[in-house]
N, C-alpha and C positions, 0 to 999 in steps of 0.2 A: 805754732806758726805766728809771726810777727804780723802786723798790721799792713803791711806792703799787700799791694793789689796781687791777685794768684790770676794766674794764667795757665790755661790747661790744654793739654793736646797736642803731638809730636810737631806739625807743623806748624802751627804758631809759636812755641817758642822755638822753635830751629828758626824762623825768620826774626824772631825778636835778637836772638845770638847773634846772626848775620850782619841785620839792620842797625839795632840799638842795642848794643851787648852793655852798654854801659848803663842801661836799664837794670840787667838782670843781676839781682843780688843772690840767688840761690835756688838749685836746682833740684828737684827731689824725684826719682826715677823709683817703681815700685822694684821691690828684690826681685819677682820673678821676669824681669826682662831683662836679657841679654844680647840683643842681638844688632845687624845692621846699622839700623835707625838710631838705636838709643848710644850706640858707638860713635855715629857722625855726632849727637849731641853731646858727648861727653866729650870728643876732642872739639869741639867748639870751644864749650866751655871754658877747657885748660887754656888753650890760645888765649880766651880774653880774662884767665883767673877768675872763674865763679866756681865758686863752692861746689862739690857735687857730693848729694846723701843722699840714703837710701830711707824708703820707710813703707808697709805694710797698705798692701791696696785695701783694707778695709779703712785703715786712718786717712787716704790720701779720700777714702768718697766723701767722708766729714769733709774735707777743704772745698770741693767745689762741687755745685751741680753742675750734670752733666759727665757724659765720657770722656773721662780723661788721659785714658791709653796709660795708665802708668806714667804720666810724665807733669809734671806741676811744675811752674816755676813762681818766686816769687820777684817781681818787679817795683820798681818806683811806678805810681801813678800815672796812667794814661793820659795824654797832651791831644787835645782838640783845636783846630786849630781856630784862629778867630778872623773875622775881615778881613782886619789889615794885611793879615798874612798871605790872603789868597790877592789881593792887590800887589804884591810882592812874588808872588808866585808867577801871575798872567805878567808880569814887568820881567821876568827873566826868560818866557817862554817863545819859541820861535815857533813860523809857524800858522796854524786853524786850531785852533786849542777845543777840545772837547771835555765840557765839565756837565756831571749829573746831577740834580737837583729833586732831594726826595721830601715831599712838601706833605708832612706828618705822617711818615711811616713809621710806627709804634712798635712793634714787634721786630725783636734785635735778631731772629734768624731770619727774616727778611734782610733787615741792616747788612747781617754778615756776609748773605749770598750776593747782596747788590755789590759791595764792597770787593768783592770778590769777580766778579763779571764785569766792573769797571777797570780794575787792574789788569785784568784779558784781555780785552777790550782798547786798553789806551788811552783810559780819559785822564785828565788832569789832577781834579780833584772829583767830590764827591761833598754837596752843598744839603745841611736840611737846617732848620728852624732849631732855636736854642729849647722852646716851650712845644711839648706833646709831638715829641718825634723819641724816637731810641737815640741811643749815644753809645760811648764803645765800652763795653762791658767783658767781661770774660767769656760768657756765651759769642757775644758778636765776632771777639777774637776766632774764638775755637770755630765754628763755620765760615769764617772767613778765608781758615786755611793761609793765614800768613800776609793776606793784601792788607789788612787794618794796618800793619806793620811798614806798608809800604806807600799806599796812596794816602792824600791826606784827607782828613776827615773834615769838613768847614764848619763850623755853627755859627750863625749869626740871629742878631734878637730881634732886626726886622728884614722878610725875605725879599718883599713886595721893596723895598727902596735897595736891595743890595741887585736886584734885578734892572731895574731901572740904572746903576751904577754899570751891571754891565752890558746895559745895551749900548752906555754910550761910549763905552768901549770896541762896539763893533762887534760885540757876539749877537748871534741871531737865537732869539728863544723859541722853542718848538715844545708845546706841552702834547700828553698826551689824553683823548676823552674818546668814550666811546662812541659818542653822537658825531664825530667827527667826518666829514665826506671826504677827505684828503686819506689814503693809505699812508704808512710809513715810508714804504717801498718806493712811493712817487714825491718824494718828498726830496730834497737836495737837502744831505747833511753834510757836507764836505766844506763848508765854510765854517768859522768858528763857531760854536752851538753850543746850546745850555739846551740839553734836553728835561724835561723835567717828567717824571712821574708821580702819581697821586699817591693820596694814602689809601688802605685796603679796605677796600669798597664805596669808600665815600666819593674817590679820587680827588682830583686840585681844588682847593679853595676858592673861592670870586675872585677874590685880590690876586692870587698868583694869575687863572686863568685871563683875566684881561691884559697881563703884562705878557703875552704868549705874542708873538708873530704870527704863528701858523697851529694848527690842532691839527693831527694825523693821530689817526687809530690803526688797531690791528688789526687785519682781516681774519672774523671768525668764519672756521668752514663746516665746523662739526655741531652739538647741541648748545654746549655752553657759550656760557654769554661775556668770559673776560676770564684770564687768567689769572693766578696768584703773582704778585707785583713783583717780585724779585725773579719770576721768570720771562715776564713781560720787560722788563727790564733789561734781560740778559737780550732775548731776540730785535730790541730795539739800540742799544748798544751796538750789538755786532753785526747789525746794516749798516751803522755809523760807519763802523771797521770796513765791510766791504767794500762802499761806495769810495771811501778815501783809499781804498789801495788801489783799487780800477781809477779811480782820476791819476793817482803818481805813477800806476802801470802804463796809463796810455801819454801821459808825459815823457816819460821815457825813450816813447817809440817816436817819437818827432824829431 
């Protein structure tokens, strides 16, 4: 195997094929799969001329950790993006733009599912810190199921003045803490929003947390006392999602 980044798992490179084929330098399917799935990848492939070989599922577990379904591809290096881009981004966007903000979440199957729930979801982008957060990895690809592929990733090296940048753009910042007296539920996300979630366990920082507009938490009903961040993420996302379709549902009706 060449030095090029590997990416493993049926649907993350069927969205790398889709998205950015021009990525994918080479494709490698284990001999024992023949079927449906690994058919649509291999007429991807031919469309956009990558390479397609075969090689032994014991050789293909040396390439990556992790399940990789028989399907490996090898790529040009993962693109993160930076500031400037997400300024260029919210400049083309029409619209209440919804962007997530994951303020040192370390753990890339975390990463992958948030990444993953925001692309469901409808957000923009997907914002964390350049130092002691995850970044996009092959793991994050493979749980992310194809969204790393799609939405953009942001890094920036300081989060506290890129916040501040876009309040004065007119997004409203809504962190989330569990000492919070504000519910999610009673919370208006339907304007432009930078939601933000902590990191796992510690949650948001001092710096982040004073640059918040509003704190809303989750109502616990059962013993425990906070959920794993990438699913606490997904249920605060898709209030987002609901409140904004009930506000363009009842515009509609007038």
């Amino acid at each position: 195997m060449s030095q090029l980044e590997k990416i493993y798992g049926v649907h993350a490179v069927e969205a790398l094929l889709r998205h950015h084929p021009k990525r994918v330098k080479q494709i490698w399917l284990a001999e024992s799969r023949n079927d449906p799935r690994v058919q649509t990848l291999v007429e991807l492939a031919n469309e956009n001329r990558v390479q397609v070989g075969q090689a032994e599922r014991r050789e293909m577990d040396a390439w990556v950790e992790g399940v990789h379904q028989g399907v490996v591809a090898e790529v040009s290096p993962s693109q993160v993006w930076g500031e400037a881009m997400l300024d260029e981004l919210l400049d083309r966007t029409e619209g209440a733009p919804l962007l997530l903000v994951l303020d040192g979440v370390t753990d890339p199957h975390n990463l992958g599912a948030c990444l993953r729930s925001a692309d469901a979801a409808g957000a923009l982008a997907v914002i964390v810190p350049k130092d002691k957060s995850a970044t996009l990895t092959p793991v994050v690809r493979k749980v992310a199921c194809g969204a790393a592929e799609v939405i953009p990733l942001v890094a920036v090296t300081n989060l506290a003045r890129t916040l501040e940048k876009l309040q004065q753009r007119g997004l409203w910042i809504v962190g989330t803490a569990g000492e919070a007296e504000v519910s999610i539920y009673d919370q208006d996300l339907t304007g432009p929003t930078i939601l933000i979630m902590g990191a796992e366990g510690k949650g948001m920082r001092r710096l982040t947390r004073e640059h918040c507009d509003y704190l809303v938490k989750l109502p616990m009903a059962g013993s425990v006392s906070s959920l794993n961040v990438s699913v606490a993420t997904g249920v605060c996302l898709f209030e987002a999602q609901r409140q904004r379709g009930a506000k363009a549902k009842a515009a509609t009706k007038k």
